[in-house]
C-alpha positions as CSV (number, residue, x, y, z in Angstrom):
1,X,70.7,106.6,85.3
2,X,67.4,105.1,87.0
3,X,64.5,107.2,87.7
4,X,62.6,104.3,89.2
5,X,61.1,105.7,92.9
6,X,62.1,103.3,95.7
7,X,59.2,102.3,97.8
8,X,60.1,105.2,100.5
9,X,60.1,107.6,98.0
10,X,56.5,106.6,96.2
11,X,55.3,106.8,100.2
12,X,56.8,110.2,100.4
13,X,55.2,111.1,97.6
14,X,52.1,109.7,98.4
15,X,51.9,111.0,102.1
16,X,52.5,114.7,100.9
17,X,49.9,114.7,98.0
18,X,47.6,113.6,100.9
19,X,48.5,116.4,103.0
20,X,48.1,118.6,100.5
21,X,44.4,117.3,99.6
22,X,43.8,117.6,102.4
23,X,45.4,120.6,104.5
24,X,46.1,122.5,101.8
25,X,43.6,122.5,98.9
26,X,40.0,123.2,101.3
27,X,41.4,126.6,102.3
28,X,44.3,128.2,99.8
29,X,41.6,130.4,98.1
30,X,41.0,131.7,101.3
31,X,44.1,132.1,102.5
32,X,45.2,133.3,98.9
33,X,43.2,136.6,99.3
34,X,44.2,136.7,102.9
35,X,47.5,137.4,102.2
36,X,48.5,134.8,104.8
37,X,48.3,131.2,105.6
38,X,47.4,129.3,108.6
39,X,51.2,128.5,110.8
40,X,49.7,125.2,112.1
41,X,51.3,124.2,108.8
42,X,54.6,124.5,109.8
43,X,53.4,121.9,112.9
44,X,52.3,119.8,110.4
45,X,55.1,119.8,108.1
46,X,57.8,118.9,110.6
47,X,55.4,115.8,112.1
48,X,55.9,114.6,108.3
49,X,59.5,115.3,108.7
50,X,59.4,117.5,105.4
51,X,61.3,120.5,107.1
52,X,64.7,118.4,106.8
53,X,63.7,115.4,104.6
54,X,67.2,115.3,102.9
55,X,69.1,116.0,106.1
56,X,70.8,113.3,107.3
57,X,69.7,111.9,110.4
58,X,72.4,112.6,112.8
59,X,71.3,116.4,112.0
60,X,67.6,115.7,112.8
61,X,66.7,115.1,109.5
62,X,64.9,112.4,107.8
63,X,67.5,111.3,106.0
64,X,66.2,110.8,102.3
65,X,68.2,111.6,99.3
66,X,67.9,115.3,97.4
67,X,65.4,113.8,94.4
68,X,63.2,112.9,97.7
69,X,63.2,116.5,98.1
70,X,61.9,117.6,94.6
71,X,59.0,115.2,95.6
72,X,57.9,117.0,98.3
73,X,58.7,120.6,96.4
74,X,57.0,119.2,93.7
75,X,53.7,118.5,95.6
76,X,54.0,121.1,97.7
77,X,53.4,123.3,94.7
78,X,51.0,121.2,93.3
79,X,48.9,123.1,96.5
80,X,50.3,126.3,96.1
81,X,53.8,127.7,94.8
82,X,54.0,129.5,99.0
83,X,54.2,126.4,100.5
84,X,57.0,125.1,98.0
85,X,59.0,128.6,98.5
86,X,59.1,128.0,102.6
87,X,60.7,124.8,102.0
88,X,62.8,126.0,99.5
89,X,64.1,128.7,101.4
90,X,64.0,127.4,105.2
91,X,65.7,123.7,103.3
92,X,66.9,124.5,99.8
93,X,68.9,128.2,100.9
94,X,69.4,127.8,104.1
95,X,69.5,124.0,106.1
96,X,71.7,122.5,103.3
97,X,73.9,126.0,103.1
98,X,74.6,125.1,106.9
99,X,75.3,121.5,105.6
100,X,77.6,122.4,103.3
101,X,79.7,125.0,105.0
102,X,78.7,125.3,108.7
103,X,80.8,123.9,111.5
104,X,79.5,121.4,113.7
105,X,79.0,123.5,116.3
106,X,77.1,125.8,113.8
107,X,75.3,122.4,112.8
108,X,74.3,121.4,116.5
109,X,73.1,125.0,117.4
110,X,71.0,126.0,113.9
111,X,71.0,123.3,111.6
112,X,69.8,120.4,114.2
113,X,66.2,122.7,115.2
114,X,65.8,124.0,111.9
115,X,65.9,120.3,109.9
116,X,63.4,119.2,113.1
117,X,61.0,121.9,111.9
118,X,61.4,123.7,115.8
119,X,63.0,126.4,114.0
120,X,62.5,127.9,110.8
121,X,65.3,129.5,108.5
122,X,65.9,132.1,105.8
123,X,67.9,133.5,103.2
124,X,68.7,136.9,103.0
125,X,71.2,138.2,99.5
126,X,68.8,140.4,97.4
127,X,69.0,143.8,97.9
128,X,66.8,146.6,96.3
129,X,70.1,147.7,94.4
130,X,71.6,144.7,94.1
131,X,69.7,141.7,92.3
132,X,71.1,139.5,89.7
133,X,74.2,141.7,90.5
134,X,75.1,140.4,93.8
135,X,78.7,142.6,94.1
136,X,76.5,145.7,93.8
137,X,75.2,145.2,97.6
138,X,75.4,147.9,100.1
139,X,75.3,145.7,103.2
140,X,78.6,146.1,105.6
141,X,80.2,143.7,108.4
142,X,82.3,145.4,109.7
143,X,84.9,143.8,112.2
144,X,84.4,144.9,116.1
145,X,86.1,142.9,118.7
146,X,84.8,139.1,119.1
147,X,81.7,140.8,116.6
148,X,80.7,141.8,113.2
149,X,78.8,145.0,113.0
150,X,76.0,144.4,110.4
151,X,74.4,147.4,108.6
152,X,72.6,147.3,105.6
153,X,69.2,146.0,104.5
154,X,68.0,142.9,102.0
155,X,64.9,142.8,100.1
156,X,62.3,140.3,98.0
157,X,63.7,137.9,101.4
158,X,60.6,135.0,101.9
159,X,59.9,134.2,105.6
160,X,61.0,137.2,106.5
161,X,58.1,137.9,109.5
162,X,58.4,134.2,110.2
163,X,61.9,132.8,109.8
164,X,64.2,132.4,113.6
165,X,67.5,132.1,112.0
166,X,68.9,134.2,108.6
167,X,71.8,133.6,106.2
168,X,73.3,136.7,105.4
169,X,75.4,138.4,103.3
170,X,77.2,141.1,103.7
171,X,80.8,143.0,103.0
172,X,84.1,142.6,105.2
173,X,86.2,143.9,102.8
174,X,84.1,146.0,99.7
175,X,87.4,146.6,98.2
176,X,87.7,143.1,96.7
177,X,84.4,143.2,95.2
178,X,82.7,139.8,95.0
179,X,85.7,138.2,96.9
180,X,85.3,140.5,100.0
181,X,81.5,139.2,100.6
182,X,81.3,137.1,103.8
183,X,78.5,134.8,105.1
184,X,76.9,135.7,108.9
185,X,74.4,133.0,110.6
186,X,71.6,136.2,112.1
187,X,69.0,135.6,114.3
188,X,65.8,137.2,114.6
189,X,66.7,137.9,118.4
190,X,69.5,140.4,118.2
191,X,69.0,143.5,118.8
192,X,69.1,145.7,115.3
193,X,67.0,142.8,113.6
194,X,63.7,144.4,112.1
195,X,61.5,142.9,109.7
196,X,58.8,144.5,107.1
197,X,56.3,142.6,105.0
198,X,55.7,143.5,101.2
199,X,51.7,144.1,100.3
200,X,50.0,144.1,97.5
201,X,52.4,141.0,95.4
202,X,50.9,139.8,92.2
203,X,51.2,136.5,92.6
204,X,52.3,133.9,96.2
205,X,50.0,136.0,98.3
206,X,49.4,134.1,100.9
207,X,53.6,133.6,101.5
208,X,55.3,135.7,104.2
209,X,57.7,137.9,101.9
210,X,59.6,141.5,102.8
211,X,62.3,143.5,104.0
212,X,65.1,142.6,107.0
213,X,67.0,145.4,108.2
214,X,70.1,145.5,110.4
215,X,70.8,148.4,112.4
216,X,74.2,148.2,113.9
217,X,73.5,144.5,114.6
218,X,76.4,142.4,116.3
219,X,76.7,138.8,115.2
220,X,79.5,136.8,117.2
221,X,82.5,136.2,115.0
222,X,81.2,132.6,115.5
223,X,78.5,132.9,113.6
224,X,80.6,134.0,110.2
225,X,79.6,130.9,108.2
226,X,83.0,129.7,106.4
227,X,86.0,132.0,106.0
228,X,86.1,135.6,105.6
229,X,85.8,136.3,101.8
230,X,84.1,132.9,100.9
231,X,80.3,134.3,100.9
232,X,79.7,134.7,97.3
233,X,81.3,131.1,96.9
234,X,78.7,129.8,99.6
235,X,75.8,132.1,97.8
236,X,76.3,130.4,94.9
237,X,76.3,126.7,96.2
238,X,73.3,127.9,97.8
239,X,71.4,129.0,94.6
240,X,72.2,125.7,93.6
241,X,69.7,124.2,96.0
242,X,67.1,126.7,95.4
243,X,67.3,126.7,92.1
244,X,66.9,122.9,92.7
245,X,63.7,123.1,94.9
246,X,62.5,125.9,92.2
247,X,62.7,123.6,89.1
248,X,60.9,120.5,91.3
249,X,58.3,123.1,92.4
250,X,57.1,124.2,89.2
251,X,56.7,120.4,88.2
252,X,54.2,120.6,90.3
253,X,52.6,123.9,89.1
254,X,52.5,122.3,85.4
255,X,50.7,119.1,86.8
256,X,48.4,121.6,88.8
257,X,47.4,123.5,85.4
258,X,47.2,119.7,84.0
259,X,44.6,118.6,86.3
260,X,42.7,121.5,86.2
261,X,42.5,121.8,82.2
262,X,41.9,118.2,82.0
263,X,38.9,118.2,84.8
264,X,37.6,121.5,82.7
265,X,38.0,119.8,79.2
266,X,35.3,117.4,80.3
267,X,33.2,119.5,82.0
268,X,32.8,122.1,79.3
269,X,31.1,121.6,75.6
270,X,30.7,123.9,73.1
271,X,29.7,123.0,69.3
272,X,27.8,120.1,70.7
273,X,31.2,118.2,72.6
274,X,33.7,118.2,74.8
275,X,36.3,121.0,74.7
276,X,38.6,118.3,74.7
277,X,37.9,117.0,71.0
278,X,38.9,120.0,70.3
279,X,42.7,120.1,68.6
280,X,43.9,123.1,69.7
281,X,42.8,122.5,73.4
282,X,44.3,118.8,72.9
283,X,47.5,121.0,71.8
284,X,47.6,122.9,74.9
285,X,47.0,120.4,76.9
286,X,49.9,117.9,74.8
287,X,52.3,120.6,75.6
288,X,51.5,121.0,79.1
289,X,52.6,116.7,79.6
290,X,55.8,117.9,77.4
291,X,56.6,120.8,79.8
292,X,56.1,118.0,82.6
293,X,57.7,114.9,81.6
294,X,60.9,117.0,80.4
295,X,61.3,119.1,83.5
296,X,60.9,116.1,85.6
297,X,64.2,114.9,83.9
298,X,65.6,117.5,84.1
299,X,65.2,118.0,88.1
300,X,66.1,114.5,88.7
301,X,69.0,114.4,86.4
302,X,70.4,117.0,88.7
303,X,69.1,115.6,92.1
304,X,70.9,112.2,91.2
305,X,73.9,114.3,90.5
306,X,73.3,115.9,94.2
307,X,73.0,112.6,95.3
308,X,76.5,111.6,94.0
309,X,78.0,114.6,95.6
310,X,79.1,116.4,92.2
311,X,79.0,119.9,90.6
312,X,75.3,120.5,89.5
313,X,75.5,124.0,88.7
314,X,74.9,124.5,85.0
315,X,72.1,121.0,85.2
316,X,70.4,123.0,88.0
317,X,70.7,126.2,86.1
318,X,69.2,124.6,82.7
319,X,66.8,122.5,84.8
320,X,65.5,125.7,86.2
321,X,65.4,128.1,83.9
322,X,63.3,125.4,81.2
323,X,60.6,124.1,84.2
324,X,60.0,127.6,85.3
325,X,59.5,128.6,82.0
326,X,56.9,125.5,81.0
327,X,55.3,126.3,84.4
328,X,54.2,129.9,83.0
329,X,53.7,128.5,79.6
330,X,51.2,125.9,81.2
331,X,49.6,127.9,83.4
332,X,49.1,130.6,80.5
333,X,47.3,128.1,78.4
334,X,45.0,126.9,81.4
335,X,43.7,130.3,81.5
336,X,43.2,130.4,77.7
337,X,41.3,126.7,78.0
338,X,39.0,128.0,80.6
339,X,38.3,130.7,78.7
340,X,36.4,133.6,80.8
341,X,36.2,131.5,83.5
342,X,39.8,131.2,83.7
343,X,39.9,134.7,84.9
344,X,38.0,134.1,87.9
345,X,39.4,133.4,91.3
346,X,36.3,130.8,90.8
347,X,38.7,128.9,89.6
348,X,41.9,128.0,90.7
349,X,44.1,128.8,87.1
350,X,44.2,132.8,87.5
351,X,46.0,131.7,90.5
352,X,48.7,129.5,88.8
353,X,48.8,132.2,86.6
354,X,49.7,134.6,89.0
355,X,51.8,132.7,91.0
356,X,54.0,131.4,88.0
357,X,55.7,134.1,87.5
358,X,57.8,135.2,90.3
359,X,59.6,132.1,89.9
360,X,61.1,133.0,86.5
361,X,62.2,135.9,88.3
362,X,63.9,135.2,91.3
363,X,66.9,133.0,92.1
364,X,68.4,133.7,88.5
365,X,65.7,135.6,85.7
366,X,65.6,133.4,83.1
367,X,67.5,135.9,81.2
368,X,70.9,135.1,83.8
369,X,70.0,131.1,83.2
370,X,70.0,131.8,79.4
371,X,73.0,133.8,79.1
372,X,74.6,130.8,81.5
373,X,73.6,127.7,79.2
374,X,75.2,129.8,76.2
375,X,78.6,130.3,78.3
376,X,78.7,126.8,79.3
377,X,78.2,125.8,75.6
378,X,80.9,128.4,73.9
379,X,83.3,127.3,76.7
380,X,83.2,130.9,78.5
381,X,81.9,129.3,81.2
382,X,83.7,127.0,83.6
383,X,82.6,126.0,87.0
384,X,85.6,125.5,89.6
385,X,85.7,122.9,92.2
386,X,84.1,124.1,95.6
387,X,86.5,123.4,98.5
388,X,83.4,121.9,100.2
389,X,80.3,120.0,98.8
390,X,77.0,118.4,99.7
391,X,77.5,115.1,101.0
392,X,76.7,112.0,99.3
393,X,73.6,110.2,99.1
394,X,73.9,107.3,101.2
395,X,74.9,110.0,104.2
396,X,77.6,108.5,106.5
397,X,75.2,107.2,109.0
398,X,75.4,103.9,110.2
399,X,71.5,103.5,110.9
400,X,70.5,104.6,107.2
401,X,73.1,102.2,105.6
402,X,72.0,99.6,107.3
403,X,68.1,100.2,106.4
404,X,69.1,100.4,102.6
């Protein structure tokens, strides 16, 4: 397995650190205790062509391979974990959900302005009942005509003021449990849509998160995504992604708290030197390049796996669960090597802090990614084939071939 960047990728990489220097960094405090941040972003992200980097071109994407995607989640959330949560959700959840199991007149209509950045999707499962136990949802679909009559509401959903187009899922048939869950394309437009924003978060402030609520909404029977039945299948495969973008993201996090340890280790003396001769600051600060190097593996070993258009389930699960979980580790000891100061929005580790913990939360607590490993290792655990997948990295695109 090589883990060598190509030359687009080190570009990539180097274009969004830039843009995150510069756009991001001057004004996330700001926008931090604003509770919002500014929506020229978006603008800017799609001129990059990091709203559909690993959408393949005939799509409107840029098409770059899915480890070319943890690069941008990855310094994305080297800014701030809100920016690397809209990509993960309008890309990760949502664009390569439509990739996966849309039709091509599905593709043409949502997935073709959402991968240009004209459009912006979202992901809506989680319901205030019904977390890491996705059969317990209340949401109904019930069958009227050439419609589907959504009722129900989902919670914790990111973009949820912002987003154009929703994947939703909701019951057709709440008698088969988990295998009666369908999959409905909803957009913000139809009448029954309402949207309300969650205050007062501990940590992602200034990202867009809340309620959606449908109100005897009609979606067009076109807009089931898949077959009747197959939504907690394309849930799942979804999660994959996220979980993806999630792992890659809090790479970035850890080499957030790294730079901002290591810029403070030099700064601040006490005893007559730097805090930085000290050994149990050089420990923290050792663990913190652990937590990175080995997540980094671990996201790539499952974005090259992505790339060859195999099950990645249980390497996204473990890649996940272990990055978050260094991420909150890091950021915990930057606090600690700051000291008092580390308590301050004066500096930007109470922040990391803050923000590294929703992410050991959502898309699978690390509890659900522990419990998974250990059913994958005892053999309880088996992961069946999908009757659809990602594509493959090279995408069947003349143009791209060709350029390789």
């Amino acid at each position: 397995m090589n883990f060598e960047f190509n030359d687009e990728q080190k570009m990539l990489r180097q274009t969004t650190r830039q843009f995150v220097d510069r756009e991001i960094m001057p004004y996330i405090r700001q926008w931090d205790e604003q509770g919002a941040f500014d929506p020229n972003i978006w603008k800017r992200l799609a001129e990059l062509g990091l709203m559909g980097v690993c959408i393949p071109e005939k799509y409107g994407g840029s098409g770059m391979d899915y480890n070319s995607l943890a690069i941008v989640c990855e310094e994305l959330e080297r800014g701030d974990t809100a920016f690397r949560t809209a990509v993960s959700v309008h890309t990760g959840l949502n664009s390569l959900t439509l990739l996966q199991w849309g039709s091509e007149e599905q593709k043409q209509k949502y997935l073709v302005p959402q991968a240009k950045g004209e459009k912006i999707g979202a992901y809506g499962l989680t319901e205030p009942g019904a977390g890491s136990d996705v059969a317990s949802m209340q949401t109904t679909a019930v069958k009227d005509g050439d419609y589907y009559v959504l009722n129900g509401q989902k919670t914790w959903i990111s973009l949820c003021d912002q987003a154009d187009h929703f994947l939703v899922f909701a019951y057709t048939d709440k008698s088969k449990k988990h295998k009666g869950i369908s999959a409905f394309i909803v957009e913000r437009t139809m009448p029954g849509f309402s949207s309300k924003a969650i205050k007062g978060k501990h940590g992602i402030r200034s990202g867009n998160t809340g309620e959606i609520f449908f109100d005897d909404l009609h979606v067009p029977e076109e807009n089931l995504l898949g077959e009747e039945g197959e939504g907690f299948k394309i849930a799942m495969s979804a999660l994959d992604n996220g979980r993806f973008t999630v792992a890659a993201g809090a790479c970035g996090l850890i080499e957030a708290c790294l730079e901002a340890s290591i810029h403070y280790c030099h700064e601040r003396q006490t005893f007559g030197k730097e805090i930085g001769q000290h050994q149990l600051v050089q420990q923290m600060i050792a663990k913190m390049e652990a937590g990175l190097q080995m997540s980094r593996l671990l996201v790539y070993r499952a974005g090259e796996l992505k790339n060859q258009g195999k099950r990645n389930t249980r390497e996204t699960s473990l890649a996940k669960w272990q990055a978050c979980d260094f991420a909150n580790k890091a950021a915990d000891d930057a606090v600690q090597i700051h000291g008092a100061y580390g308590y301050s929005s004066e500096y930007p580790v109470e922040r990391y802090l803050r923000n590294s913990k929703a992410p050991v939360i959502y898309e699978g607590t690390r509890e659900i990614h522990t419990v998974m490993q250990a059913e994958y290792v005892l053999g309880y655990r088996q992961d069946q084939p999908l009757n659809k997948m990602l594509p493959a990295w090279p995408f069947e695109n003349d143009e791209i071939l060709q350029r390789r």
